[in-house]
N, C-alpha and C positions, 0 to 999 in steps of 0.2 A: 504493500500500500504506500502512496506517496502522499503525503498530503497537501494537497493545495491552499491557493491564498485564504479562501474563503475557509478552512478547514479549521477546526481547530478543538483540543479536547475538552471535555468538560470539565468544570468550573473545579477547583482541589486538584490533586493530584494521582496521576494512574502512577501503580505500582511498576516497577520494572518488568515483572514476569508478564504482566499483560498486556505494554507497549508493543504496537506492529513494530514489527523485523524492517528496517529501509539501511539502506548504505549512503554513506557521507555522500552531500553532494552539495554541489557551490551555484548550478548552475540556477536551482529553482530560482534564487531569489531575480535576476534576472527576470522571471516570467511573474513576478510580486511590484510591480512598482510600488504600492500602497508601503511594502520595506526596504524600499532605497532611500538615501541621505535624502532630504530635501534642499532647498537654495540656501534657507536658514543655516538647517544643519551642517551643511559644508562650510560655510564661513564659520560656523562652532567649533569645527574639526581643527580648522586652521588654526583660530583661535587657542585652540589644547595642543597645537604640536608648538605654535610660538612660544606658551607658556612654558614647556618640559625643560629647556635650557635654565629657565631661571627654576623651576621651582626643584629640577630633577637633586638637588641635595639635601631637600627635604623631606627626604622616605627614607634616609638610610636604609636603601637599597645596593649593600655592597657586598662584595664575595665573601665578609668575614659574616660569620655565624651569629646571629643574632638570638636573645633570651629567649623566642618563641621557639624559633630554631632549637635550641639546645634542649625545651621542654619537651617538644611532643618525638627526641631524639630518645630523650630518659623514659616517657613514660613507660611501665609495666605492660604487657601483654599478660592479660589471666589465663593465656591457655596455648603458651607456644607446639609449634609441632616437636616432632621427634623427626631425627632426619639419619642415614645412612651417610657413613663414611668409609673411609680406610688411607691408608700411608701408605708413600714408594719411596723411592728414592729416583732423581735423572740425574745422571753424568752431565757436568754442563756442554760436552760436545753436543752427546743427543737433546738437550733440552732447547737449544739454540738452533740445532737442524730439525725439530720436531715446529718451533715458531717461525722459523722461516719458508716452509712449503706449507704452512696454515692449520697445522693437526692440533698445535694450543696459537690461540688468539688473544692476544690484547684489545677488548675492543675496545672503540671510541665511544667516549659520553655521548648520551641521545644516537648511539645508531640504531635503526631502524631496520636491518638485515634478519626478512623474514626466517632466514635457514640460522638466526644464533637466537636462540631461547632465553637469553639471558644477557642479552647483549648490549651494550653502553655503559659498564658500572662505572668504567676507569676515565678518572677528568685527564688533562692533558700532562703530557711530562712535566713534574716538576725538579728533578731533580739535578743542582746544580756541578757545573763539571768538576770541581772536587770531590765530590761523594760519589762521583761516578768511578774518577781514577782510586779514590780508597779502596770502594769495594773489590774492584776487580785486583789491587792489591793483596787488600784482607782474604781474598782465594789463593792466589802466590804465596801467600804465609801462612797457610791450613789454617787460618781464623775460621772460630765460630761463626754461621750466619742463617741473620734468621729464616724458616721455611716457606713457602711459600703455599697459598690456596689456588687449588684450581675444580672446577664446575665438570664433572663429563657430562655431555647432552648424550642423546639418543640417537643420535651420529656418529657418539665416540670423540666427537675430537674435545681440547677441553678447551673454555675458558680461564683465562684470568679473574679470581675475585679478590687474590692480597699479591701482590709481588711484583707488579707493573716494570715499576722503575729498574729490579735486577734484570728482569728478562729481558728489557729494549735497552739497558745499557752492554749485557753479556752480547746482544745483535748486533747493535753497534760496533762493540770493541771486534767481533770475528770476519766483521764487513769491512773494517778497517776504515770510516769516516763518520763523522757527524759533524751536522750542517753544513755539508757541501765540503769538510776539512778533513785533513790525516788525523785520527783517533791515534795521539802518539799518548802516553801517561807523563802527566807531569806533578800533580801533586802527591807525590810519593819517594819514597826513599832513593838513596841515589843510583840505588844500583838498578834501578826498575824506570829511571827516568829518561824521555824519548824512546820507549819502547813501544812497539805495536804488536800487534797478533801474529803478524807477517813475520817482522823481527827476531820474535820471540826465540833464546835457544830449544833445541827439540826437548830437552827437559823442562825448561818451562813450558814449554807448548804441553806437554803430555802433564805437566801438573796444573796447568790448567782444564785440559780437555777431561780429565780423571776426576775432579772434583764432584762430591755428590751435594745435590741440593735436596735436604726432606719434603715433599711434598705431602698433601692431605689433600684427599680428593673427597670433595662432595657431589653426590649424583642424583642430576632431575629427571623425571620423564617427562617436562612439561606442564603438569599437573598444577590445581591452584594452591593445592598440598604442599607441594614439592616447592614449587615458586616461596611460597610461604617462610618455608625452612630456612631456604636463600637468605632471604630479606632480612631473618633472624641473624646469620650470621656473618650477615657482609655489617650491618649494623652494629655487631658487636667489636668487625673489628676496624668499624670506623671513627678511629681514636685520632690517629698521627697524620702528619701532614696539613692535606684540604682537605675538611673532612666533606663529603656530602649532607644535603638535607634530605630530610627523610622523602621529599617527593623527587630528587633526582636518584636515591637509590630507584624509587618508585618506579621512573621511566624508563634505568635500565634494564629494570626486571620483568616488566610487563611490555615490553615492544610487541608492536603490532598495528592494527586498525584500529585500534581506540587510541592510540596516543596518537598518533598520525592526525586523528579528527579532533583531539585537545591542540595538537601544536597549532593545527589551520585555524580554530576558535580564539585561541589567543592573540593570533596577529590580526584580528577583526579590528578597524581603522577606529571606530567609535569606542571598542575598550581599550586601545591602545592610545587613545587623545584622553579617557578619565584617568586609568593607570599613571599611565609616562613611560618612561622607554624602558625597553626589556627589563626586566630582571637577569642578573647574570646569574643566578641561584634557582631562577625558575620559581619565585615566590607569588610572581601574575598567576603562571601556568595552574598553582596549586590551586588558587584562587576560582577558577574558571573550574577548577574538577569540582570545588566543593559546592558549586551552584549547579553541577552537572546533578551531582548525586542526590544533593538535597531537596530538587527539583521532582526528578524521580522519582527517589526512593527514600525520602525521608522518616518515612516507621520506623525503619531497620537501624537508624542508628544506633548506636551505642560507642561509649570508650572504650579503645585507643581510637584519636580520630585517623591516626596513620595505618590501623587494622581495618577500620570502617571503609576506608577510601581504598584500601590494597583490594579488598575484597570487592569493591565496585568494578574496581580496574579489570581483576580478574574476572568477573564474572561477564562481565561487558569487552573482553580483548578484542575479538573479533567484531565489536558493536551488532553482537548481537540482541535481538530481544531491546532495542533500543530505537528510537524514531529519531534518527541522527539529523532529518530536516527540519524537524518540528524545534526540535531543542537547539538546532543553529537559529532558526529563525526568531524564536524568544529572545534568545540570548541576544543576538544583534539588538533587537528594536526592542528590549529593555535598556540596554547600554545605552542605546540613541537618545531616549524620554530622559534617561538620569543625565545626561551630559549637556544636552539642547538647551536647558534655562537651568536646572540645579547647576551643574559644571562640576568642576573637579572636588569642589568642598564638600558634595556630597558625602562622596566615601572617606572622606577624612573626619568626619566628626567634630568635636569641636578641637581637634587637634592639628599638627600639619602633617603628619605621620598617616599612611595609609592604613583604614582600619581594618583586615580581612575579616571578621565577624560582621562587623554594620555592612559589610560591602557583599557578601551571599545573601543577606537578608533580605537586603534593597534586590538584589538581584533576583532573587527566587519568589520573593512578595510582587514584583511589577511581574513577572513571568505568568503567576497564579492568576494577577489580576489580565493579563492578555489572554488569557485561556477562557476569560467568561464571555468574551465574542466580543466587546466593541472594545475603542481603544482611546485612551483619556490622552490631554492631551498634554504639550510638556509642561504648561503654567500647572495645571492640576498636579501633575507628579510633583513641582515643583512646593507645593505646596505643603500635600502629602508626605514630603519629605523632611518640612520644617516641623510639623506636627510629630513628625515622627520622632524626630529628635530631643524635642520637647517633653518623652515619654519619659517617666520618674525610673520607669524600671530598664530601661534601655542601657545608662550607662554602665549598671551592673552586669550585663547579659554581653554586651559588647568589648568591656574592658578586664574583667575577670569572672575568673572558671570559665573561659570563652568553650570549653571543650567538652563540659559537665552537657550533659542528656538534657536535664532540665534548662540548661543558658540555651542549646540548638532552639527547641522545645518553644521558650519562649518568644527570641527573636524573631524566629520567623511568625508566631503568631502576632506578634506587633507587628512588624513587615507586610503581612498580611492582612491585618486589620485597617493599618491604615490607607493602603494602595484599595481595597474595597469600598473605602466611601467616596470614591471619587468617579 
C-alpha cells in the first residue's frame, strides 16, 4: 500500500505490527505539493541556514562526549543476553595476509555494506605515528600486547570490534607506506630506527612475522539476539580512545534499510534549518529515530532508552512492517509548521542548548495532530507551542528523568494535548 496525499491514518497512533509494509521513497512527495516548502517557507529555510554560522556554538554539539552521552552509555540493561565465544591465536604474518585479501575487515563508521552484518563500529584512525612505530617495536621486543576482538559473520570472515588501530598499523608497516610515504620506524630505539618491513634483517622479519596476537572471537548469525550481545560488548569495551555514542555503536550494528531511510530523514532541508549542521556524533540522527519510534510504537517503551530504540532498529532493519512514506511525510511537514513562525527557539526551550526531549514531543505531538486529517496552520502551531511551554509540568518531563516511562509518558501527552486544540 502507498499512501497518498489525501491518505492519512487515524487520529492516535497505529502500532508497528499493524502498519502497511511500503519501502522508502522520496519520490511521493513530489506528486504532494500540498508538502512542498512554500515561498514563505523557503525564505525560512534561508533564514535557519544564515542563522547556523552564528548560532552553531550554541548546542555544544562536539565530538567530545557529553553528560547525556555518558548517561544513557552507563545505564543498566535488566536483562542482557548470553553470547558465544572462544580464543585463537594469529601469527601476525597470517593476521595481516588474512586483512589484506578481506577474510577480517576493519570496517568504516556508518558503512552501509549489505554483505557485513555488523559493519561500521570502527571511527576513523586515530592513532598517532608514535604509537604506531612503538607498537610495532613492543612486537620486536616480545612485549606484552593487548588482544584483540573480532565478530565471525555467517560468511566466516571476521570483523573488527576492538583492535583497529594494531591491525591497519601491522598493514601499513608490511605494505611498506603511509600516507603516500616510506613506513620507515623512527620513534624507537636506535637500533630499530629507519627500519622498514623491507629492510628488516631475516631474523627480524621472522620475529616479527612469528608473533602471536590472542584473539577472542564472538559469533553472530544475524539475529536481533545475536546483534544484541554485540552491542553489549562493543559497549563495554568502549572505554579508550573516541569513545562512541550509544546511537553510533547503534548504526554500526544494525546497517541496513532502516538506517539508510534514518540517514535520508535527517538530511531533510527543514530539520536541518531547526537543528543546524550535522552532528559529528550523530546526536540529530538519534533524534529523528526517537520521533521514528515514538510515533509508532510508543506503548512498548520502557528503560534503557538505548535497548528501546536497539530493538526498534532491529525489529524494523529491513523497514519492514513500517509505512516509511507516511512517516517521511509527517516528519517533513511537522519540521516545516515548527520552523515557518516558531523557528529555531522552539526546540531549544527556554534554553540555547538543543532540547532532545521537548524536540520528539513537539515532533511526535504535531505528527499525531497531522494524522487527524486537516492541517493547522504555522501561527497556530506557533502558538500551541508557547502554551506548551508555558506547561508547569513540562520543564520536569523535559529537563530531568528525561528517560523514566512516566517523563516519555507524559511529554508526549502534553505535546499532544496541546497540538489538538488547534
Amino acid at each position: 500500500m502507498v499512501v497518498s496525499c489525501a491518505t492519512a491514518w487515524p487520529r492516535g497512533l497505529v502500532d508497528s505490527a499493524k502498519a502497511p509494509a511500503t519501502r522508502a521513497g522520496r519520490s511521493h512527495l513530489a506528486a504532494c505539493p500540498e508538502f512542498l516548502l512554500t515561498r514563505h517557507h523557503v525564505a525560512r529555510l534561508s533564514e535557519g541556514v544564515t542563522e547556523l554560522a552564528e548560532q552553531a556554538g550554541n548546542d555544544s554539539d562536539s565530538e567530545d562526549l557529553r553528560d547525556d552521552d555518558r548517561a544513557e552509555l552507563q545505564e543498566v540493561d535488566p536483562d542482557p543476553p548470553q553470547i558465544s565465544y572462544s580464543g585463537t591465536d594469529f601469527d601476525v604474518e597470517g593476521l595481516v595476509r588474512r586483512h589484506d585479501r578481506g577474510d577480517i575487515i576493519v570496517p568504516s563508521f556508518g558503512n552501509d555494506d549489505p554483505g557485513i552484518e555488523t559493519a561500521g563500529f570502527q571511527r576513523e584512525f586515530v592513532w598517532k605515528r608514535s604509537q604506531m612505530d612503538r607498537f610495532i617495536e613492543s612486537l620486536l621486543l616480545g612485549y606484552p600486547i593487548p588482544g584483540i576482538f573480532l565478530v565471525q559473520q555467517q560468511d566466516r570472515r571476521y570483523l573488527v570490534l576492538d583492535g583497529q588501530q594494531r591491525i591497519k598499523t601491522l598493514s601499513l608497516f608490511y605494505n611498506g607506506s603511509i600516507n603516500g610515504r616510506e613506513f620507515a620506524l623512527q620513534n624507537v630505539a636506535a637500533r630499530f630506527q629507519g627500519l622498514t618491513y623491507q629492510t628488516f634483517s631475516p631474523e627480524q622479519r621472522r620475529t616479527l612475522d612469528n608473533t602471536f596476537i590472542q584473539a577472542t572471537i564472538v559469533k553472530t548469525d544475524g539475529t536481533r539476539e545475536s546483534l544484541d550481545g554485540v552491542y553489549q560488548i562493543f559497549e563495554r569495551l568502549n572505554s579508550g580512545g573516541t569513545q562512541l555514542t550509544p546511537h553510533e555503536i547503534r548504526v554500526a550494528l544494525y546497517a541496513g534499510e532502516f538506517i539508510k531511510f534514518l540517514t535520508a530523514l535527517n538530511e531533510n532541508p527543514a530539520w536541518r534549518a531547526l537543528y543546524g549542521p550535522p552532528s559529528p556524533r550523530l546526536r540529530d540522527q538519534e533524534i529523528v529515530l526517537r520521533f521514528i519510534a515514538l510515533y509508532v510504537s510508543p506503548g512498548s517503551y520502557k528503560r534503557p532508552l538505548k535497548k528501546y530504540l536497539n530493538d526498534f532498529v532491529g525489529a524494523h532493519r529491513r523497514l519492514n512492517e513500517l509505512d516509511a512514506e507516511l512517516i517521511e511525510k509527517r516528519f517533513d511537514r511537522a519540521a516545516q509548521l515548527v520552523l515557518e513562525e516558531a523557528g529555531r527557539s522552539a526546540i531549544r526551550g527556554r534554553g540555547r542548548q538543543l532540547n532532545a526531549a521537548l524536540t520528539e514531543a513537539l515532533l511526535v505531538g504535531l505528527a499525531r495532530r497531522l494524522d487527524a486529517g486537516s492541517e493547522p496552520t504555522a501561527a497556530e502551531v506557533s502558538r500551541a507551542i508557547d502554551a506548551l511551554l508555558n506547561e508547569p509540568d513540562l520543564d520536569y518531563v523535559t529537563t530531568r528523568a528525561t528517560a523514566d516511562e512516566e517523563s516519555v509518558r507524559m511529554r508526549l501527552a502534553l505535546a499532544t494535548r496541546a497540538f489538538s486544540r488547534i
